[in-house]
C-alpha positions in Angstrom: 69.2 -62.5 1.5 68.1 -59.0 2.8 66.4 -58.3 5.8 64.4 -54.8 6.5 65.3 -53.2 9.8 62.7 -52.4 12.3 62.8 -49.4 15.7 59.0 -49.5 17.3 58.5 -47.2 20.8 55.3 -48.7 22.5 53.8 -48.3 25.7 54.6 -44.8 26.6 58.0 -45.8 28.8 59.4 -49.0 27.1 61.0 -49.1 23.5 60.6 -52.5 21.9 63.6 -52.8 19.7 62.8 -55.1 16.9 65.4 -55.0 14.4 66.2 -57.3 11.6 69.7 -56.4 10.1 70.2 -55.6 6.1 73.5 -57.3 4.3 74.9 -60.1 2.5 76.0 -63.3 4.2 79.1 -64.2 5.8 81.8 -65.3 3.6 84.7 -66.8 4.9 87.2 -66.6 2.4 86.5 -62.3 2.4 88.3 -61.8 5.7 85.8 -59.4 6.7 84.0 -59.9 10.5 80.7 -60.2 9.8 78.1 -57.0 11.4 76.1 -57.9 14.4 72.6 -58.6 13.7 69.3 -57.9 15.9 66.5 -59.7 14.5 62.9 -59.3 16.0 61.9 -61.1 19.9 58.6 -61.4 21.4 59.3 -59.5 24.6 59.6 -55.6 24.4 62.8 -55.4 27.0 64.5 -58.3 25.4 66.8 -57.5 22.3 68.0 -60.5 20.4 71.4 -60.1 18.4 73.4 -62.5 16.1 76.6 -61.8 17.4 76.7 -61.2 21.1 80.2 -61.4 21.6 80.1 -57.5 19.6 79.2 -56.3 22.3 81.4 -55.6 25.3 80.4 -56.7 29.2 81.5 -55.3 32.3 80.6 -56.8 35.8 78.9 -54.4 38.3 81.2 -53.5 41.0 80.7 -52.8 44.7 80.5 -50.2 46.8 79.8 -50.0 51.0 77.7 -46.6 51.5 75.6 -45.3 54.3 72.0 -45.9 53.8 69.9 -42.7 51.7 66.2 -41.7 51.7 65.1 -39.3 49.5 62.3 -36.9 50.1 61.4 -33.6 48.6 60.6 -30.2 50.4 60.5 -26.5 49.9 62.3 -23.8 51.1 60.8 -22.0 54.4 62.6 -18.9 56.3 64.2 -19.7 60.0 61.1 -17.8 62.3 63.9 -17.9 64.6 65.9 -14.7 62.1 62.4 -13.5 60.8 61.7 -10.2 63.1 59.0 -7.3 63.1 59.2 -3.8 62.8 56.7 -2.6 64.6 56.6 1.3 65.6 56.3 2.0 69.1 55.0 5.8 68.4 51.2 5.5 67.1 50.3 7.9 64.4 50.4 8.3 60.4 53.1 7.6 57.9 54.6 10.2 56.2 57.5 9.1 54.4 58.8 5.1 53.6 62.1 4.2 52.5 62.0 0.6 51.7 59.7 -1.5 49.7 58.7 -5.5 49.3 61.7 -7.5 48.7 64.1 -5.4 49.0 67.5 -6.2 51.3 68.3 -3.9 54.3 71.1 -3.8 56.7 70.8 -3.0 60.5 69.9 0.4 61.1 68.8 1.4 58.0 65.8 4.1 57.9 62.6 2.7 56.8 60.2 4.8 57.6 59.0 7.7 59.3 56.2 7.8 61.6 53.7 11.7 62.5 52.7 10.9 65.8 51.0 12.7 68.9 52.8 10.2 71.1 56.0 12.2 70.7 54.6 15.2 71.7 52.9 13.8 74.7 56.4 12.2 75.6 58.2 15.7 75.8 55.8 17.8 77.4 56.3 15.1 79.9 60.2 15.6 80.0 60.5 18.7 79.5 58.0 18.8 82.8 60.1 16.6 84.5 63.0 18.5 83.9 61.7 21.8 85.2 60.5 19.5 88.6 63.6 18.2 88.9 65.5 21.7 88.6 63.4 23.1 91.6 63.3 20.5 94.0 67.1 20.4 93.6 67.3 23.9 94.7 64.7 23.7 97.4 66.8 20.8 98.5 70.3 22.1 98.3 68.3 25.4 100.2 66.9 23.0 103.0 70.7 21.9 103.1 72.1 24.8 104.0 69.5 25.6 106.1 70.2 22.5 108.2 73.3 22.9 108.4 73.1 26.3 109.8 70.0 25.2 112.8 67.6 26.8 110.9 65.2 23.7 110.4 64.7 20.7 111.5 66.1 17.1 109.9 62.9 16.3 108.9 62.8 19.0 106.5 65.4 18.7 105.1 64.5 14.7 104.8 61.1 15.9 102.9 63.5 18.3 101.0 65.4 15.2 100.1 62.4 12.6 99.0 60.8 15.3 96.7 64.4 15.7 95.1 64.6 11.9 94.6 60.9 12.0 93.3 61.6 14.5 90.8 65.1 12.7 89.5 62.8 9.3 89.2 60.5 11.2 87.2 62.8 12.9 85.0 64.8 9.4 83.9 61.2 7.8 83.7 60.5 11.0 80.8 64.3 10.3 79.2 63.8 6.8 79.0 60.2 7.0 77.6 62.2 9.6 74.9 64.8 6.9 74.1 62.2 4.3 73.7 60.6 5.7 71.2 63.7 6.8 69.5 63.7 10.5 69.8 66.8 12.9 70.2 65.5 14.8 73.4 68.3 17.7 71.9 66.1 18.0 69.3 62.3 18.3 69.6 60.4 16.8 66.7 57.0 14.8 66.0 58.3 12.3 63.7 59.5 9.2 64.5 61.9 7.5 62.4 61.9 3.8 62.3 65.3 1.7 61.4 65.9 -1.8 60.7 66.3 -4.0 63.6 68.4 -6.2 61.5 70.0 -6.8 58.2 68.1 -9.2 55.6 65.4 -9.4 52.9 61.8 -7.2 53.2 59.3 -10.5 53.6 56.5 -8.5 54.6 55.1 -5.0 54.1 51.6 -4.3 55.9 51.8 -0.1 55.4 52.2 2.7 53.2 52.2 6.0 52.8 49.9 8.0 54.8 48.9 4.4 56.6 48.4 4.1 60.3 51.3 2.9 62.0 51.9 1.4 65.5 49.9 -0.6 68.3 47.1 1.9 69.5 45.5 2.9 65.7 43.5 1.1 63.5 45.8 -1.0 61.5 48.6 -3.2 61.4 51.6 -3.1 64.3 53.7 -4.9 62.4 55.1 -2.7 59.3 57.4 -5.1 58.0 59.1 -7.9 58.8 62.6 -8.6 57.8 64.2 -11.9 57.2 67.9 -13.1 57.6 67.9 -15.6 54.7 71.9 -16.6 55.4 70.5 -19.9 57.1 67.0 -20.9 55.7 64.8 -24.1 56.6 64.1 -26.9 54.2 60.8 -28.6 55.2 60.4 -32.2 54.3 57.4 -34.8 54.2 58.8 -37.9 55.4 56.5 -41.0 55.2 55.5 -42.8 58.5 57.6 -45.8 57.6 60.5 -44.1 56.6 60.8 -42.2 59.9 63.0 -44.8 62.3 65.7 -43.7 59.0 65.5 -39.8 60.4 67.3 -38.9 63.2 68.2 -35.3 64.7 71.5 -33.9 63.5 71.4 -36.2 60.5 73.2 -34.6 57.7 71.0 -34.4 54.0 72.1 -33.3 50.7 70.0 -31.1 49.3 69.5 -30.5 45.7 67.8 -28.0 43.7 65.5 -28.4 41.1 66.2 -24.8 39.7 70.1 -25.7 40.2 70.3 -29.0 38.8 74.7 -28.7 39.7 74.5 -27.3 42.8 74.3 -29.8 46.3 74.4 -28.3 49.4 74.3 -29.8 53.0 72.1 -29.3 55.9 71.5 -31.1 59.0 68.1 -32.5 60.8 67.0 -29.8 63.4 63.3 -31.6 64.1 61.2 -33.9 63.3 57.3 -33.4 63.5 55.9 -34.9 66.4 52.3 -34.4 64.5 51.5 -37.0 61.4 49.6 -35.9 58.5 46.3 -38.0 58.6 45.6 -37.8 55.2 49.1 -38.9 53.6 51.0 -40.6 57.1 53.7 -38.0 56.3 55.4 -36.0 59.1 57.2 -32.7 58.8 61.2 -33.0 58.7 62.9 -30.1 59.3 66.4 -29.3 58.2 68.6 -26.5 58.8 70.7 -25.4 55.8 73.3 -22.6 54.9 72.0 -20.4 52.3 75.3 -19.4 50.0 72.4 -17.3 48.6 70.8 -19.1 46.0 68.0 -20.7 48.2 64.7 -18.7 47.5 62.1 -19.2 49.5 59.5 -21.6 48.3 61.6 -23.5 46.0 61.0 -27.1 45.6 63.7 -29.2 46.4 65.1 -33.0 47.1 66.6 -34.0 50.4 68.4 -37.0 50.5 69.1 -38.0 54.2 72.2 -40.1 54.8 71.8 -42.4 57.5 74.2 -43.9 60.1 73.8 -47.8 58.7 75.4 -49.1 55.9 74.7 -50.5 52.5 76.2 -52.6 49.7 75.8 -51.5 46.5 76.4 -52.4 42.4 78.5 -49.9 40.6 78.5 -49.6 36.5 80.3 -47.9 33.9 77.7 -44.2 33.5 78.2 -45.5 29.7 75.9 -48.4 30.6 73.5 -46.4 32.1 70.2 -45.5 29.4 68.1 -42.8 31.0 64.5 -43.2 29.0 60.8 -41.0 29.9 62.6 -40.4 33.6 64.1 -43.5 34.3 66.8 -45.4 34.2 68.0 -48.5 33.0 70.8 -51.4 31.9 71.1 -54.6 29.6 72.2 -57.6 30.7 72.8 -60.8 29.4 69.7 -62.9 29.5 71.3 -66.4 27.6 72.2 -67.2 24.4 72.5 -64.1 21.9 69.6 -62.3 24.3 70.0 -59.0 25.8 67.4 -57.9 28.8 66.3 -54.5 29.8 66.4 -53.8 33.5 65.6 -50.5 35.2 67.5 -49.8 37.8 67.9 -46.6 40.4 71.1 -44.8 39.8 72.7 -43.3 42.7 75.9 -40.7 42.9 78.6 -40.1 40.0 81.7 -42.0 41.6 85.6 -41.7 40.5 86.4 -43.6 37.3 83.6 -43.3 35.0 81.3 -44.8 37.7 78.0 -44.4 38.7 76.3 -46.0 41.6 73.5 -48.4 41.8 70.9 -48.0 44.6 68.2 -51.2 43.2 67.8 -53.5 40.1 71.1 -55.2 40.0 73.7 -56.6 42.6 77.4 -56.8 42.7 79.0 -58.6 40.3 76.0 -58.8 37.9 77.7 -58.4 34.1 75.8 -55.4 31.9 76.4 -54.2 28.1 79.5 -51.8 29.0 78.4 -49.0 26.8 74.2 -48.3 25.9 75.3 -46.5 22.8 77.5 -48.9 21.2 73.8 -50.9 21.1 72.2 -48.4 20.3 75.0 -47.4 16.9 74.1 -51.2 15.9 70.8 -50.6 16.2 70.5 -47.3 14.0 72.5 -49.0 11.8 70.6 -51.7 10.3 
């Protein structure tokens, strides 16, 4: 007698195997091991086979490993290395070096900057210095003098103060000079403007011919550089899940554009503020960027916590990942075979994978999905 075989997908994320196998009967005297059947069952996650004893089990092991929550996040710079570039001489931009994007190292020319500020600032030296070089001659004069009777000490004291007056003045000029980053050898009215430090362009408010600095209409800040070598990841971490979190907790954190890559961070703060809409709070985590992080990339954080758990561990071969999930047959009496989903957990030595729900230690499953699923195809 002949059966017709039967492989219906319903529901959207469960597949109801219904199979009724094709081939002759058994006959003893041919020697031959009769094929395992699968013949139709009522229940969509419940496969029902002739010969059970086909199929090979292997009993979940065990595993003690700290407790994990998982949360996902994006990638956000550190403000802490994000720094402006702000010109401290106001005036026009003439000439820019550097665009959006684009990495810089510290002291690198950005851009320069035409500004009345400089000439203002060495007319006022080049005052200064003139002041000084008199007053130091009336003084050393009023020395002599004094020394010789010809005036009195209070002359020579005024001598003195309008010296020291002069001498303030002029490092007052040279310091305004060096503030602005001017060469006071070389009279000029550009400014140039250099990176403060090395890092990644996150922010360009001018361009050419623009306004630049603090006193003109427009932006101060030119651009702000980032130092992407340590990034943050910021997490939402639901209001029941936040006794788990704990500073200086270390997290794995994988990316979604990087599917191989995990990289580790640790817990720098925890939002004191909770989201009213969704009970979330903001988890922030400090990781090392080997310089594949990009900022705004989604990614998921799993936190490892200090407590401990016990969980199953399978064969991966006993492991069927369907429409995002995951799942594993085990026995369910007689020649029955029930579909359980499960959460799968970390790759392990041996061929293993780890089991965080849906079965427990020692619980038996089918040892390998596809040796099922070969019968299955088969008939």
């Amino acid at each position: 007698m002949t059966r017709r075989s039967l492989l219906t997908v319903a529901g959207g994320l469960v597949m109801c195997l219904c199979l009724a196998a094709c081939g002759k009967k058994f006959d003893p005297a041919s020697g031959a091991s009769p094929a395992p059947q699968v013949v139709t069952a009522s229940n969509a996650d419940v496969v029902t086979v002739e010969h059970p004893g086909e199929f090979s089990l292997a009993a979940a092991g065990r595993i003690d490993s700290p407790h994990r929550l998982s949360v996902t996040g994006s990638v956000f710079p550190d403000i802490n290395r994000e720094v402006p570039v702000i010109s401290l001489a106001s005036g026009r931009v003439v000439d820019i070096h550097v665009t959006l994007d684009q990495d810089v190292t510290r002291g690198q020319l950005l851009m320069k900057v035409q500004s009345p500020d400089v000439l203002n600032a060495f007319d006022t030296y080049l005052k200064a210095v003139n002041d000084e070089q008199m007053n130091n001659k009336a003084y050393l004069r009023a020395k002599d003098l004094y020394a010789h009777g010809a005036i009195a000490q209070g002359m020579l004291e005024q001598a003195q103060d309008a010296e020291d007056d002069a001498k303030a003045d002029l490092d007052a000029a040279t310091r305004q000079l060096n503030t602005l980053g001017l060469d006071r050898n070389h009279p000029s009215d550009v400014v140039n403007v250099y990176a403060p430090i090395s890092g990644v362009i996150v922010a360009q408010n001018v361009t050419n011919a623009a306004a630049a600095g603090v006193t003109y209409s427009g932006s101060a800040t030119a651009f702000t550089i980032a130092d992407l070598s340590h990034v943050w990841v910021i997490c939402d971490v639901y209001e029941n899940d936040l006794p788990q979190v704990q500073l200086g907790q270390e997290a794995q954190i994988a990316l979604n554009a990087y599917p191989d890559k995990v990289l580790t961070g640790r817990v720098s703060d925890i939002g004191p503020v909770l989201d009213p809409t969704i009970r979330t709070a903001k988890v922030r985590i400090d990781v090392a960027n080997p310089g594949m992080l990009r900022l705004g990339m989604f990614v998921t954080a799993t936190l490892i916590g200090r407590t401990r758990e016990i969980h199953a561990t399978v064969p991966a071969d006993a492991i069927l990942h369907l429409h995002d999930q995951d799942w594993v047959y085990v026995p369910a009496g007689g020649n029955h075979f029930r579909r359980v989903v499960v959460q799968a957990g970390n790759m392990l030595p041996g061929g293993n994978q780890e089991i965080l729900s849906g079965i427990t230690p020692g619980q038996q499953v089918v040892r390998s999905v596809l040796q099922l699923e070969s019968v299955l195809e088969s008939q």
